[in-house]
N, C-alpha and C positions, 0 to 999 in steps of 0.2 A: 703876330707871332710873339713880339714882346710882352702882350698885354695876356696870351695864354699861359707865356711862360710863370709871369709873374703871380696870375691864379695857381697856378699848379705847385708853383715854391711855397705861397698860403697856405693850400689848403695840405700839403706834406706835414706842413710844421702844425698847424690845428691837429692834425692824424697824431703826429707826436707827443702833441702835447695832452691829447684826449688818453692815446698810451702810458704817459707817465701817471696822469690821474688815475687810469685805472688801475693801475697797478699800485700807487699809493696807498688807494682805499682796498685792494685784496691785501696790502700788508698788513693796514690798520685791524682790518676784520682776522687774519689770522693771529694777529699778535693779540688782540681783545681774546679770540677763543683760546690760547696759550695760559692768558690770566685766569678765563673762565675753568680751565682746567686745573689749576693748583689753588683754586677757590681765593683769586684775588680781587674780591668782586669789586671797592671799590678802583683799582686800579684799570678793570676791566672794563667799566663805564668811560673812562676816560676818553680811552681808544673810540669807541663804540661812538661817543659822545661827538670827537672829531669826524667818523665817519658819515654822522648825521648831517653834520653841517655843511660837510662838503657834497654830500649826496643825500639829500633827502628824502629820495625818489625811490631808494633801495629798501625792500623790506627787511634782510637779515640785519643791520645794524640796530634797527626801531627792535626785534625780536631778541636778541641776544642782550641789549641792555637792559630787557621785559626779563630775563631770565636774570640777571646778575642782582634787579630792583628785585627781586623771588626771594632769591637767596638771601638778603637783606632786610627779609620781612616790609618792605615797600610794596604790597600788594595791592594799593591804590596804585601806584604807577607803573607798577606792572601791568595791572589792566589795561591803561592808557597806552602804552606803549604798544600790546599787544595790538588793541583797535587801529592802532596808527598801521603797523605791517599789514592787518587785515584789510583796510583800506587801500592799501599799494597791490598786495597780493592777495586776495579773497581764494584762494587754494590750496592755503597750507594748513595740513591737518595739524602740526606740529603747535603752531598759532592758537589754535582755537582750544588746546589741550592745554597749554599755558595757562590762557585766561581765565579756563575754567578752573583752572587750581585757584590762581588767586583770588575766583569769584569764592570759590569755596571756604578758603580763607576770610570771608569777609562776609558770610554766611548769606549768603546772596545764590542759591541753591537754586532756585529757577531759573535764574541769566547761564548759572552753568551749567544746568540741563541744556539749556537752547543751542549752550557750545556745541556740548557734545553729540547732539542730533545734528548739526552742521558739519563735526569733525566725521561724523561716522556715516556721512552722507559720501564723504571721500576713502574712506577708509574705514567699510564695513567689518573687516575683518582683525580690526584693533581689539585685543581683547580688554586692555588699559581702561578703553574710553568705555564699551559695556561696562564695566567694574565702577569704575569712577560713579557713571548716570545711576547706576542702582541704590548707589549709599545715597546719592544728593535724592532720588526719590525716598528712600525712606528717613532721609530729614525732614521732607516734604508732608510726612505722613500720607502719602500717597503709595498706600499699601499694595492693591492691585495691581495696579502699574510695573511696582516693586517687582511681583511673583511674574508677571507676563512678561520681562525683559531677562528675568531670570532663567524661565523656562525656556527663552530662543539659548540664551546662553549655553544652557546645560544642556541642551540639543546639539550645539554645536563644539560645546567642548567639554564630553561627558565624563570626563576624568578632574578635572577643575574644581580644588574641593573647596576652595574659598567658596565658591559660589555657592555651593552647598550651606556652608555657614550660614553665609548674606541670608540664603533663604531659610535657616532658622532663623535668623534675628526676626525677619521679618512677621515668620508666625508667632514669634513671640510677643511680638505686637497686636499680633491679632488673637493672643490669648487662646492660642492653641498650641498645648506645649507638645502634644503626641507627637505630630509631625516637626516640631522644631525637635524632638530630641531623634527622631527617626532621618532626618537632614543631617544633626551632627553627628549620628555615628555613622552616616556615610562620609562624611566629610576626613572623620579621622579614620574610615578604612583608607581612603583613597591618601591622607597626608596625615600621619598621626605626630607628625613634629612640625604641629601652628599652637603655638600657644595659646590663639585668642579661640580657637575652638575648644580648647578645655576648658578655658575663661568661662564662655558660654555653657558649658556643659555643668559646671561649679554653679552659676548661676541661677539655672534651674532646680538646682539640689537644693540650694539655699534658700531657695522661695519654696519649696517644697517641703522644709526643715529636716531633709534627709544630710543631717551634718557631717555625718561618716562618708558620703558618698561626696558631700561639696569638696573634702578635705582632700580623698586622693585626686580628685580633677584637680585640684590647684598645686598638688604636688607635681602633678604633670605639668601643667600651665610655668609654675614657678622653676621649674630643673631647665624648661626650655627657654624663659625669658624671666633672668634670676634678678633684673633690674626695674620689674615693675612693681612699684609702691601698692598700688591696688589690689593686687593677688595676697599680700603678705595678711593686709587688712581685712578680704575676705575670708580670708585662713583662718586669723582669727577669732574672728564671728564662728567659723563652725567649730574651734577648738575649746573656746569660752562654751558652749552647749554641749559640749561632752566633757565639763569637768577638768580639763587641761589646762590650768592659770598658765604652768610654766610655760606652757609651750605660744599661749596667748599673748603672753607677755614679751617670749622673744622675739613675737611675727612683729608686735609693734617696734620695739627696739628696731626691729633690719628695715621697717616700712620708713622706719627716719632715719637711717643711715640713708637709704637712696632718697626719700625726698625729706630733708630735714621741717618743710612751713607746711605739713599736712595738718590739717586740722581736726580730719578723723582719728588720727593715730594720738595726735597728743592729747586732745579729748580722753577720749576710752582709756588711753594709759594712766589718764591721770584717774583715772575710777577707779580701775585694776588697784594704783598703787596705795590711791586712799582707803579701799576694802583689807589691804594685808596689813597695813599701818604703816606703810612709808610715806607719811606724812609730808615731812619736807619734799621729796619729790614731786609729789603729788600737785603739792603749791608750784613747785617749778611748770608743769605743763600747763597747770589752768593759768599761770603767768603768760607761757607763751601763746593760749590761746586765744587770750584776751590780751593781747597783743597786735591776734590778727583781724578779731573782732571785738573791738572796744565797748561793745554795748549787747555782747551777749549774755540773757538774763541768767543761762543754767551754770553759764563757767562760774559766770559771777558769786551765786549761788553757794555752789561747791568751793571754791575760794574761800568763801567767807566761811562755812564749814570749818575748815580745813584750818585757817589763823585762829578762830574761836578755838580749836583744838589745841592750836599749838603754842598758845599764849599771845599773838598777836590784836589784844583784844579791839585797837583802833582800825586795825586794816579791816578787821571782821567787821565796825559798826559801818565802814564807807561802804564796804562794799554789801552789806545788807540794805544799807540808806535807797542805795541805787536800784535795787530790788523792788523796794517796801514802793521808792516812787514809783516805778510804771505797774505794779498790784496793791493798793493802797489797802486792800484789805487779807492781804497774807498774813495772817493772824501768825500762822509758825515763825513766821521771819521776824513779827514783831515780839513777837516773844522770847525769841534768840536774841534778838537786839537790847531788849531790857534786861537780858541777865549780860549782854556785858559791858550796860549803860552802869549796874548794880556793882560788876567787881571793881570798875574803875571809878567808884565811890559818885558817879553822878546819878544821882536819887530821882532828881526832876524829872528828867530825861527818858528815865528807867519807868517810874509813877504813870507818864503819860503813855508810852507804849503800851503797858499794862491797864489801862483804861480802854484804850483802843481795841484790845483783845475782850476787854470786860464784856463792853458794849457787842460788841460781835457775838459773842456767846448767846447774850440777853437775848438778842434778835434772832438766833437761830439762824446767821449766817459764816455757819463753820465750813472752811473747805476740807476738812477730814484730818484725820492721821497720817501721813509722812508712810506711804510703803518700804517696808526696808530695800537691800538691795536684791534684788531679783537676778543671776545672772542670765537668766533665758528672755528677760525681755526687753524690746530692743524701741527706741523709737527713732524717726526718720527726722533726718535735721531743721526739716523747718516746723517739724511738733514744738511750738512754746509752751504746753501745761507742763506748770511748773513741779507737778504732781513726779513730773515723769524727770527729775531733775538728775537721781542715780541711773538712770536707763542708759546702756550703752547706746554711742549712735552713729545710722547706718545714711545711707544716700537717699537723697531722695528717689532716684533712680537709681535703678542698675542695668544700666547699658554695656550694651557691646562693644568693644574700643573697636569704632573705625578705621581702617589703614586703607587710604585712598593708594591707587598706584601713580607714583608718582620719579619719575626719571630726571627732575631738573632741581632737586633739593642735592646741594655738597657738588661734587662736577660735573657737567653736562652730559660727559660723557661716562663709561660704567666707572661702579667704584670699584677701589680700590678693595680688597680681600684682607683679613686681620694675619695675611701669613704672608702679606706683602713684603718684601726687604726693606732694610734703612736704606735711603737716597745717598744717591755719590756724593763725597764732598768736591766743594769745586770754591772759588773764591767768591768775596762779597765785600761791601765797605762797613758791614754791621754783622754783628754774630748773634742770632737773635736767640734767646735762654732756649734750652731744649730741656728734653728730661735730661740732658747728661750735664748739669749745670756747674759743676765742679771739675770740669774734664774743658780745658782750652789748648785746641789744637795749634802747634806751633808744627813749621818747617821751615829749613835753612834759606832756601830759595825766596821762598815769600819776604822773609826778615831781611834778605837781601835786598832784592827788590825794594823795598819800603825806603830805607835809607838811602839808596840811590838817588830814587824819586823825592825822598822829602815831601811828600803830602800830607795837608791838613789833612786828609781823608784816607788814609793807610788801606792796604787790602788785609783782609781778613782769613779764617779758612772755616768754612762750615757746610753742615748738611742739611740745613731747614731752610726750606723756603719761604722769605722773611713777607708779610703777607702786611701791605702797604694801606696806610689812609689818604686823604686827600692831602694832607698837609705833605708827607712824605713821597707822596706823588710829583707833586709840584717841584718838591727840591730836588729829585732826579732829572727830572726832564731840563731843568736849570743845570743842574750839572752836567750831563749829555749835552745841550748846546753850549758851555762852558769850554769842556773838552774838543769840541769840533771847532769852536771859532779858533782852539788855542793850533789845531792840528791845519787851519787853514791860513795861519800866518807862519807855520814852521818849515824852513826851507832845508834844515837837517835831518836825514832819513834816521838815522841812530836817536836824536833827540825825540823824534815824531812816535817813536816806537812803544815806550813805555805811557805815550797819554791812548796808543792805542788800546793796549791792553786796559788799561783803566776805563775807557769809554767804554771796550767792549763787558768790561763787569757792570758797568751800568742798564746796556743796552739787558744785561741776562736779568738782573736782579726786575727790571718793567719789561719779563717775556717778551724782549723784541730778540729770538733768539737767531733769527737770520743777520741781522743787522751785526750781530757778536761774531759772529761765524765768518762775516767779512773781515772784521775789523783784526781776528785774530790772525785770519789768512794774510792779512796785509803785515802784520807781524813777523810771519814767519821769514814772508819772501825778506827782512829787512835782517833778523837775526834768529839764522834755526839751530843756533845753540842753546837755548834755552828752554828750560822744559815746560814754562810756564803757559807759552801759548795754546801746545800743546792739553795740555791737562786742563786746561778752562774749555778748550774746543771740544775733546768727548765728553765732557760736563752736558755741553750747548747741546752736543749730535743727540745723547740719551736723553735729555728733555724731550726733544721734538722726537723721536723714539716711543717715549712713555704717551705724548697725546698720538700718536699715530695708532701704536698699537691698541688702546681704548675708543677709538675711533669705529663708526660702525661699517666706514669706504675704505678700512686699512686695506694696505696691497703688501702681502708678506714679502713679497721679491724688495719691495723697497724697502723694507725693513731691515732684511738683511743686506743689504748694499751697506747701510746705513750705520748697520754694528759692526760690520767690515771696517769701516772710515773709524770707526771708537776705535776697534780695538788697535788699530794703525796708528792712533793717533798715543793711547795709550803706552804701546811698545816703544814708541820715539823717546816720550816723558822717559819710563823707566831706563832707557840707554843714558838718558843724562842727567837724569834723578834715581838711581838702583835701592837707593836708601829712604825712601819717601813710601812712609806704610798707607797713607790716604792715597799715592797711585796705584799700588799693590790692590788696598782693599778695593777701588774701582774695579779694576780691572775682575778683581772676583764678580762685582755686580755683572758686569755685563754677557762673564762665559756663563752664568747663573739664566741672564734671559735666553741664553743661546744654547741654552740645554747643555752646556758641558762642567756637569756638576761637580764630576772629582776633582778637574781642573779650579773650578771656584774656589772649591774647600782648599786648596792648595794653597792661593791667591792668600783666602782671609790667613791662613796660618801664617804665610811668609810678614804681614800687615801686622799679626799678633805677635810674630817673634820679634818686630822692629819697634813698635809700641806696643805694650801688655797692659795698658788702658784702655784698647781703644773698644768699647763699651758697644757699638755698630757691628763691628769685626768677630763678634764672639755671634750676635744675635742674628745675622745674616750666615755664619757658619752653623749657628742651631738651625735655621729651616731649611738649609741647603742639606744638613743629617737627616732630619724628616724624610723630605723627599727621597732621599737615597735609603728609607727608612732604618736608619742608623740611629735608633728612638734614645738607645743610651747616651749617646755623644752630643746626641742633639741637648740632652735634659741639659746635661753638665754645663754645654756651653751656653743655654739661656738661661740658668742659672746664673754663670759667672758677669751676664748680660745683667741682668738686674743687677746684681750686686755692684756695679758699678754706675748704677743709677738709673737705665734702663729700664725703669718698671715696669709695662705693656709686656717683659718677656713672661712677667710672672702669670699672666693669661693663659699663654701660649701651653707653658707647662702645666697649670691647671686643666686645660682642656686637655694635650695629647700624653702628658705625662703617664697616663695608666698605662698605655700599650710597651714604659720604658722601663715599669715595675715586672 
């Protein structure tokens, strides 16, 4: 009997202690996906990394590190990673869609083909992973293929106008443009707001030299995706053939505003600006181009042009030298170079050049007359005849921009929407730069608090969630067991209270937001006069809020349980902070998720009449007017949003402002 009892006391505490492990590792793997959701990827490794070690039998921690190395352009160890879950778990479709992304990334188009015939062995009905297999076959040049995976598609989802695209692209590979332009203009019956379909549509016009017609496609293309460098450059091309410098001229200006190191734009501009005689400029672009390619013969070329013009007669001989070396018998270049071996009084120098030309003549091996500049003709960038040194120039290709579908780039879970609100302030021991850089939030309570406490490490107040390296990583987790070992020799409940709240700002700042949520609760029961614990705790609840509800298992009942306990928590703070406009403006946030919009707007105003800076409070009351479509109030207040440093409001009102005129 004694010798049963003593098994069964064993094997209880084994059970217990198999419980505490598990539940360890479901903390580690929720608080990893809390980081994975506010894109803290390497903090979220961390997690992931401990729950490897302790269980490396479990596939979601090897999967979810595959997803945070993703995010981090580590698509070597993403793949790895992922292989390691598929190992453990050979059934998750979720797995094998990973890895074909980062196979993708790594241009390894067959391995992620093989994915995705594996994933879609599970999950026939992913439309993702069709889409995905199509593009890696036509990297493949495996055309056929292309069209027969396209045609189940568009069988099965005949409204689908990407896929319509994909299958123009594809015939335009196959050099049959009928049907790729008969594809794209079903494509934009069916969606006429895809940018890359008018892209395509442009495209074809352009090879076709129908330049009036490339022109309005890429007005469409560019009205609906006003940040791609590519379209601006195409534009140009068709604008330059119908006689429109100026307008050519501006498409390159805005194609270097978005991507300033293009090489096409600075190229052609520098042509453009050489042909009107903006000389000096002119040298500015072939500087920068030759910048990016240090040994190209045309910039070089035209450079040396362009100094010889402009009195620079020594940059002119370098950079002709470099010429004249790799075509030893450019007669033109040597001829240029001896008139300005001649102005700068070196005869020698000048004498042999001009022999060199002599002899060339005698021989009857002339490469011709210099074409002037032609604006209609174009040649493609790896043409070296030098003949063609004026010719504007175009891609070697003109492809289709690809857009793989892709759900694990930015949060795992959906994104966020550009009419999202500012995040609640809540406390932190760093206030990390926002757009509002000039705006530091100060309240009574907090500055209290501080001096109380006397900490090297004061609390802060802020609404950006401050996104951790490894270094910064480590000195929390140091400071969190700092605070604990200090809270486990403290035998005074009053003393113990303010390392609680501090730990708990640690525990939020590395998304362990349950671990915060205890600590703050243990605060309360020690001192519920203060509003502090309070206002950090619906901080904590609306976190875990924000990933629940972007979650694709949400349960709305728990949701709202959940903004109950905020606003509970919130109404305390305000009884004993009334004057505290970052509990006010909370408190807007949250009647704002909970649909009670006039009540919101209320909230931001009471926040705006206690602070008239507060720069969040004006621009979460402009989309809360939106919605209530209150288009004038709304302008005004994301207006007053910017203007206090808020720039992202000036979007907002670009985009909806017409309906407020």
């Amino acid at each position: 009997m004694l010798y049963r009892k003593a098994v069964f006391i064993m094997m209880s505490l084994l059970w217990s202690a198999f419980a505490v492990a598990q539940y360890n590792i479901d903390r580690l793997l929720i608080i990893g996906r809390n980081a994975l959701y506010f894109e803290d990827y390497v903090l979220s490794i961390q997690y992931f990394n401990q729950a490897i070690n302790a269980k490396p039998y479990l596939y979601e921690p090897w999967f979810y590190r595959a997803v945070a190395k993703y995010n981090l352009d580590d698509f070597i160890g993403a793949e790895s990673d992922c292989s390691q879950a598929i190992s453990i778990n050979p059934f998750i479709t979720n797995v094998y869609e990973l890895r074909g992304l980062a196979r993708i990334q790594q241009q390894k188009f067959t391995d992620a083909i093989t994915d995705y015939n594996k994933a879609l062995k599970y999950d026939p009905e992913n439309q993702s992973l069709w889409h995905n297999r199509v593009l890696c076959r036509i990297q493949n040049k495996e055309y056929d293929l292309a069209l027969c995976e396209l045609d189940s598609m568009l069988n099965r989802w005949k409204r689908y106008a990407r896929g319509y695209a994909m299958q123009a692209e594809v015939y335009m590979h196959k050099e049959d443009t009928t049907r790729a332009i008969k594809s794209l203009n079903h494509s934009i019956e069916l969606d006429p707001y895809e940018s890359s379909t008018w892209q395509a549509m442009a495209s074809i016009s352009l090879t076709r030299k129908k330049w009036k017609d490339a022109e309005k496609n890429l007005d469409r293309a560019i009205h609906l995706q006003p940040k791609n460098a590519a379209n601006y450059i195409n534009r140009a091309l068709a604008r330059i053939n119908q006689n429109n410098l100026r307008g050519t001229m501006a498409d390159y200006d805005m194609a270097l505003d978005i991507d300033p190191n293009n090489f096409l734009a600075h190229y052609n501009r520098g042509l453009l600006r050489a042909q009107v005689g903006d000389d000096n400029r002119a040298i500015t672009d072939f500087d920068f181009v030759l910048h990016l390619e240090p040994d190209n013969l045309m910039a070089l070329y035209n450079r040396a042009l362009l100094l010889d013009k402009t009195g620079d007669l020594r940059g002119a001989i370098r950079d002709y030298s470099k010429v004249i070396d790799e075509f030893p018998n450019f007669w033109v270049g040597l001829q240029s170079r001896a008139a300005c071996y001649r102005k700068l009084g070196m005869v020698k120098q000048a004498e042999a050049d001009e022999f060199r030309v002599y002899k060339a003549r005698l021989y009857k091996s002339l490469y011709g007359i210099q074409p002037r500049l032609n604006k209609k003709q174009l040649r493609k960038k790896s043409d070296k005849d030098l003949e063609k040194y004026n010719q504007l120039v175009v891609a070697d290709e003109q492809e289709m921009e690809h857009q793989y579908k892709n759900d694990y780039r930015g949060r795992v879970q959906n994104r966020q929407t550009d009419l999202d609100q500012m995040p609640m302030y809540g406390m932190a021991f760093e206030r990390k730069n926002s757009e509002v850089e000039t705006y530091v939030p100060y309240d009574k309570s907090v500055d209290a608090f501080n001096l109380n406490s006397r900490s090297a490490k004061p609390l802060c107040i802020t609404c950006t969630t401050a996104i951790l390296d490894e270094r910064s990583t480590r000195t929390y987790f140091d400071l969190i067991a700092s605070l604990s070992a200090e809270l486990t020799i403290s035998t005074n409940e009053r003393n113990a209270a303010p390392v609680l709240l501090r730990r708990a700002v640690a525990y939020a700042v590395v998304q362990n937001f349950q671990d915060a949520i205890e600590d703050l609760t243990s605060y309360i029961a020690v001192d519920s006069l203060s509003s502090l614990p309070y206002w950090q705790r619906a901080v904590c609840r609306m976190k875990q809020i924000d990933i629940m509800q972007s979650s694709e298992s949400r349960k709305s009942e728990m949701v709202d349980m959940k903004l109950v306990a905020v606003v509970d928590d919130l109404d305390k703070a305000l009884q004993l902070n009334p004057q505290c406009a970052y509990l006010h403006y909370n408190m807007g946030n949250v009647l704002s998720v909970r649909g009670d919009l006039e009540k919101a707007a209320a909230c931001y105003s009471k926040a705006i009449e206690i602070d008239p800076n507060l720069a969040e409070a004006y621009y979460n009351r402009g989309l809360v007017g939106l919605r209530l479509k209150h288009n004038d109030e709304a302008v005004v207040d994301l207006g007053k949003a910017g203007e206090l440093g808020l720039y992202k409001a000036y979007g907002i009102i670009k985009r909806y402002g017409k309906a407020a005129q």
